[in-house]
Rosetta silent file (secondary structure, phi, psi, omega in degrees, C-alpha in Angstrom):
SEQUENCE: XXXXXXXXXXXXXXXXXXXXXXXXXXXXXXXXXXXXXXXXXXXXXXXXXXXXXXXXXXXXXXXXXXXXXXXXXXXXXXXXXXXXXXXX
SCORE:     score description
SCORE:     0.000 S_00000001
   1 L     0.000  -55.459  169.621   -7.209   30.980  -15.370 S_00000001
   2 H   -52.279  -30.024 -160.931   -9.538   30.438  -12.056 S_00000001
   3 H   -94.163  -33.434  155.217   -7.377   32.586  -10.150 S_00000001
   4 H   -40.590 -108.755 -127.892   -7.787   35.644  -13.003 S_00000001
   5 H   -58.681  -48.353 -177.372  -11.536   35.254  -12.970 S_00000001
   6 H   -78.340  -24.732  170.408  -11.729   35.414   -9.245 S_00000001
   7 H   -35.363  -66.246  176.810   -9.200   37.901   -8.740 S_00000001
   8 H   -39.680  -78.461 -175.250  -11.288   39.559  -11.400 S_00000001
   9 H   -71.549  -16.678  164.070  -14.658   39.209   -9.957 S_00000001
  10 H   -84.366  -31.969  174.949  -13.739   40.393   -6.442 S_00000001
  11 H   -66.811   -8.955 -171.506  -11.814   43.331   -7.581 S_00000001
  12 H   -74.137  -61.061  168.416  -15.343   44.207   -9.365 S_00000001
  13 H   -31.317  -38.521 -166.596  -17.134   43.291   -5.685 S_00000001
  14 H   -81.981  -48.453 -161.819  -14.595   45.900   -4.156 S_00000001
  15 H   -75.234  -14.027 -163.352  -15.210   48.730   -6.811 S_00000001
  16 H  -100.848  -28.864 -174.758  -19.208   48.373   -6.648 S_00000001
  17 H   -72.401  -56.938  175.466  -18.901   48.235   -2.345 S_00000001
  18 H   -47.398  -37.517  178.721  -16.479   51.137   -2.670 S_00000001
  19 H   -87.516  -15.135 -177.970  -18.986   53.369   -4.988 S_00000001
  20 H   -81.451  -56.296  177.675  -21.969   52.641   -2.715 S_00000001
  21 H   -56.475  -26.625  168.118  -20.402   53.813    0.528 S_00000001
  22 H   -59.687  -37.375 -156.639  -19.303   56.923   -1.758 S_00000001
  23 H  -105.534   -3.867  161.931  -22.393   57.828   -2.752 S_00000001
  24 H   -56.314  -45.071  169.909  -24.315   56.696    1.026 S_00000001
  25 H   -58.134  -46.515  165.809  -21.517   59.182    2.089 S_00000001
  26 H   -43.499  -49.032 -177.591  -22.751   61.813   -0.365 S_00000001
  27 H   -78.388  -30.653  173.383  -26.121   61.063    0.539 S_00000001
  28 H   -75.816  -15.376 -167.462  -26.123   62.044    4.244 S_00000001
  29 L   124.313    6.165  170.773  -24.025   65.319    3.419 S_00000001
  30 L   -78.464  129.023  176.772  -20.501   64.708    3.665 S_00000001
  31 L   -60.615  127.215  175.775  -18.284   66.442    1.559 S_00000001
  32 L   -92.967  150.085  158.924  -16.021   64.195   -0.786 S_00000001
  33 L   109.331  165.299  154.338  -12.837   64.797   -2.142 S_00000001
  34 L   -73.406  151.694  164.285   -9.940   66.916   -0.737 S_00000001
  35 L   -69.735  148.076 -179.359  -10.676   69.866    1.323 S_00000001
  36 L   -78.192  162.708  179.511   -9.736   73.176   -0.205 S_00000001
  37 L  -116.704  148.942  161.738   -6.618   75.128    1.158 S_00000001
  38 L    -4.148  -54.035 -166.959   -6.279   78.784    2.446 S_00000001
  39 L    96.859  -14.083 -166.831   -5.517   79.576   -0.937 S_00000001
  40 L   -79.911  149.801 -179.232   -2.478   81.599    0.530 S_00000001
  41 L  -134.914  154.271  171.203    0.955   80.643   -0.923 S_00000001
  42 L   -81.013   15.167 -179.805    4.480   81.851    1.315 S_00000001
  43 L  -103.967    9.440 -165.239    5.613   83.464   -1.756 S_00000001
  44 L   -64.262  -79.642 -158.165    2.426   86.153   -0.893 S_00000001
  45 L   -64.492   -7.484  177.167    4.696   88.400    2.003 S_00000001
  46 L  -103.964   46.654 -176.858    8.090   88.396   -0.857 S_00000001
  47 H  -110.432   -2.210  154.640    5.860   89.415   -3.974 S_00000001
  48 H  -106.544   13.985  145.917    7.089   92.758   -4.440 S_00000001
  49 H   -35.313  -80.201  166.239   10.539   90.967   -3.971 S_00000001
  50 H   -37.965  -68.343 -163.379    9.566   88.893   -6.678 S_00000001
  51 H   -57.892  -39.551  152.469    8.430   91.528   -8.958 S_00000001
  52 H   -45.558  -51.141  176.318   11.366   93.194   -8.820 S_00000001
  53 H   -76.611  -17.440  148.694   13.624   90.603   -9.525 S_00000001
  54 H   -41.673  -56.663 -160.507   11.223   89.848  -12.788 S_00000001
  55 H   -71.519  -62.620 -159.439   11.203   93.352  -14.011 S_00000001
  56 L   -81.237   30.225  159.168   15.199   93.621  -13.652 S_00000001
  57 L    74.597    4.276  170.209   15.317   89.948  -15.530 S_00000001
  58 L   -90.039  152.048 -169.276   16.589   87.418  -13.400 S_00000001
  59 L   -44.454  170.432 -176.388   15.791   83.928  -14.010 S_00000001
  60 H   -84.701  -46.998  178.926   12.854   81.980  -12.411 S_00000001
  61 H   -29.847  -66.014 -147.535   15.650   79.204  -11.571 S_00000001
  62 H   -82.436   -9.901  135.432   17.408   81.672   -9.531 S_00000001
  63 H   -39.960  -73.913 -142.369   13.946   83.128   -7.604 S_00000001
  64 H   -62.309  -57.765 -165.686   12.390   79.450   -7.166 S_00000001
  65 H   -53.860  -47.570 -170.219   16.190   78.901   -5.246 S_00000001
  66 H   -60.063   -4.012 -123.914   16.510   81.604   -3.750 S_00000001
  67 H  -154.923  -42.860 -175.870   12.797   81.218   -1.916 S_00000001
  68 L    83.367   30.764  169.122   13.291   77.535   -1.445 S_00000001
  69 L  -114.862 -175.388  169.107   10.261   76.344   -4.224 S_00000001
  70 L  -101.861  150.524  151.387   10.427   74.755   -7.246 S_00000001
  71 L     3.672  -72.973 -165.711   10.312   76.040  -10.657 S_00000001
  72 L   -80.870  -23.776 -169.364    7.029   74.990  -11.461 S_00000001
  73 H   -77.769  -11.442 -169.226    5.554   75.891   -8.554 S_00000001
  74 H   -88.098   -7.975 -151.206    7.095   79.773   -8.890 S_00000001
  75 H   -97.311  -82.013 -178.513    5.739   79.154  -12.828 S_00000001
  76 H   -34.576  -40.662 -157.516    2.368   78.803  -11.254 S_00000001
  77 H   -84.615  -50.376 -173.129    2.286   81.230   -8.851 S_00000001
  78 H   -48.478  -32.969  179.370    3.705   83.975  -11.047 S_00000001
  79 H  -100.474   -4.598  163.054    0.904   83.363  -13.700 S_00000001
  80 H   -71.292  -18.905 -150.845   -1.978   83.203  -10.903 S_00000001
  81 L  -115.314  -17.081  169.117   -0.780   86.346   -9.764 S_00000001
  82 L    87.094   12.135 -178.023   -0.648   88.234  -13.489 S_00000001
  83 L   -84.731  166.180 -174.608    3.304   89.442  -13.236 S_00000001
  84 L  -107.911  176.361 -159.687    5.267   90.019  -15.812 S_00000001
  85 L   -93.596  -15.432 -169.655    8.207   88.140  -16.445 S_00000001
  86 L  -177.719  147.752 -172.250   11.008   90.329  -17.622 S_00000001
  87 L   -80.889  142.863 -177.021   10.650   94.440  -18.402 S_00000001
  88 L   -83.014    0.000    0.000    9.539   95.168  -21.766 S_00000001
């Protein structure tokens, strides 16, 4: 029971020392957080590649392999980017 309670009251000591230097850090200017990325993805230079193989109906499965991504990330890109998935 003593070692809960101290356990207890030092992880509280860590979280209130930990939010002060966040927001001392805040206060001079430093940016928190991750830094943003390029924004660029390597499926950019294949996308009328891509589009093709959408419009004539092959699978995402067989895109994400062939490209070397995953699924979701081809899921993602494909709906950032406004294509359509299979010819109407």
């Amino acid at each position: 029971m003593v070692f809960s309670m101290a356990a207890e009251i030092e992880r509280d000591l860590i979280s209130k020392r930990t939010k002060e230097a966040l927001k001392a850090k805040k206060a001079q200017g430093i940016k928190l957080g991750r830094p943003k990325g390029t924004g660029k993805s390597k499926l950019d230079k294949f996308r009328p590649e891509i589009e093709a193989l959408l419009y004539n109906g092959s699978a995402q499965k067989f895109i994400a392999k062939r490209y070397g991504i995953s699924e979701a990330n081809l899921s993602l890109w494909i709906k950032k980017h406004n294509l359509k998935k299979s010819k109407s």
